[in-house]
C-alpha positions in Angstrom: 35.3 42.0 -22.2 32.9 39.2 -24.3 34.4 36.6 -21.8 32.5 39.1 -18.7 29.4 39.5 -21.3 28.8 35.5 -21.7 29.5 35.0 -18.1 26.8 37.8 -17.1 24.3 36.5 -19.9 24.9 32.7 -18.5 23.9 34.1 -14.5 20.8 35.7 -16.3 19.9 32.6 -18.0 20.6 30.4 -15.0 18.4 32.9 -12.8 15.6 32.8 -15.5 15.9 29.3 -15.7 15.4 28.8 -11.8 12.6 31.4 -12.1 10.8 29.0 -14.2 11.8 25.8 -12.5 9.6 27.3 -9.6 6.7 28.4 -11.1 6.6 25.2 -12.1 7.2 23.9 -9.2 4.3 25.9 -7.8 2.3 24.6 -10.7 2.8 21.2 -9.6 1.8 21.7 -6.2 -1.4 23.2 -7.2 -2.2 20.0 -9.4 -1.2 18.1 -6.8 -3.3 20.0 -4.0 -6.4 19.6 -6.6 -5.7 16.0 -7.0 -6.3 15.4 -3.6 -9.1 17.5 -3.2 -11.0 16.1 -6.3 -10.3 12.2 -6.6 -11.0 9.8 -3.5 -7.2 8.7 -3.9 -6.3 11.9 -3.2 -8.4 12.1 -0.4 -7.3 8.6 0.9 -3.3 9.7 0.9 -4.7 12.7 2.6 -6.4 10.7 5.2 -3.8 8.5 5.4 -0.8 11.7 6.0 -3.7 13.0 8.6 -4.0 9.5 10.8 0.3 9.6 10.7 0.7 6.6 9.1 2.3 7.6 6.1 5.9 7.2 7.7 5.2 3.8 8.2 3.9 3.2 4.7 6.6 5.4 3.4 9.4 2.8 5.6 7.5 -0.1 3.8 8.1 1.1 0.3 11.8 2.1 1.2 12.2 -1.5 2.3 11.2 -2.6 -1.0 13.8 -0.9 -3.1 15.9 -3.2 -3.5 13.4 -5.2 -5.9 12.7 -8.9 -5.1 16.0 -10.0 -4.2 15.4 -9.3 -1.0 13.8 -10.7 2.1 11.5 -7.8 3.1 10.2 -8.4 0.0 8.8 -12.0 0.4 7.9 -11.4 3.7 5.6 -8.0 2.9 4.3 -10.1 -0.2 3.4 -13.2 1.6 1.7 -11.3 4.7 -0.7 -9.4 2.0 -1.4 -12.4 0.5 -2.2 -13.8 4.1 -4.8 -10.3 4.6 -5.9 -11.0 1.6 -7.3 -14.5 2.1 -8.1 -13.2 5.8 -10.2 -10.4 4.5 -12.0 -12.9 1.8 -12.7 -15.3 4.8 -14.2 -12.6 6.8 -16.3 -11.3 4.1 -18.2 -14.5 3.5 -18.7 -15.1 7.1 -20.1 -11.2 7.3 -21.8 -11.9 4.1 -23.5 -15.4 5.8 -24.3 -13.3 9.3 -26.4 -10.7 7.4 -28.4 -13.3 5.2 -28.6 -15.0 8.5 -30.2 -12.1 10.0 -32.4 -11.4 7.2 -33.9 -14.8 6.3 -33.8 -16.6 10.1 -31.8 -19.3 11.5 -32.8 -22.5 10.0 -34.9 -22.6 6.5 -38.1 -25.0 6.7 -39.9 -26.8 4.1 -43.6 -28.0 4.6 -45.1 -30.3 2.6 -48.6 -30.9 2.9 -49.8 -34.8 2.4 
């Protein structure tokens, strides 16, 4: 008879225990849902899940598991560095069109004799 009593008081443990693995679970989710409605991260990875990219960002980070050992690695790291300096390049030249367009083609200095 205690062997049946532990065994009944361990299946009521283990169901409390899942009981309150789920609320908080469903805590979790809330924070989570909050997160992404409060921060602009949040709202970015929701942007991003929205556009469908996130598989493809989600096959890049699976790619990188295996640490930098691998190939993927390098070649992800040296094609951000690559954006990276692309972007910078294209900032200046954005940057020189709008001074361009503010202060004229060609700056001129009189000097009167």
């Amino acid at each position: 008879m205690p062997k049946e009593d532990a065994e009944f008081l361990d299946y009521i443990d283990g169901i409390k225990r899942k009981e309150q693995e789920k609320e908080e679970w469903e805590r979790t989710l809330q924070w989570k849902k909050e997160w992404r409605e409060t921060t602009y991260a949040g709202m970015l990875i929701a942007l991003v899940e929205r556009t469908g990219t996130a598989k493809f960002f989600e096959a890049i980070a699976s790619s990188l598991e295996g640490g930098e050992d691998r190939a993927s690695f390098y070649a992800i790291k040296i094609i951000y560095r690559v954006g990276m300096i692309t972007s910078c390049i294209m900032f200046v030249f954005i940057l020189g069109y709008v001074f361009k367009m503010l202060f004229g083609d060609e700056i001129v200095i009189e000097q009167e004799v």
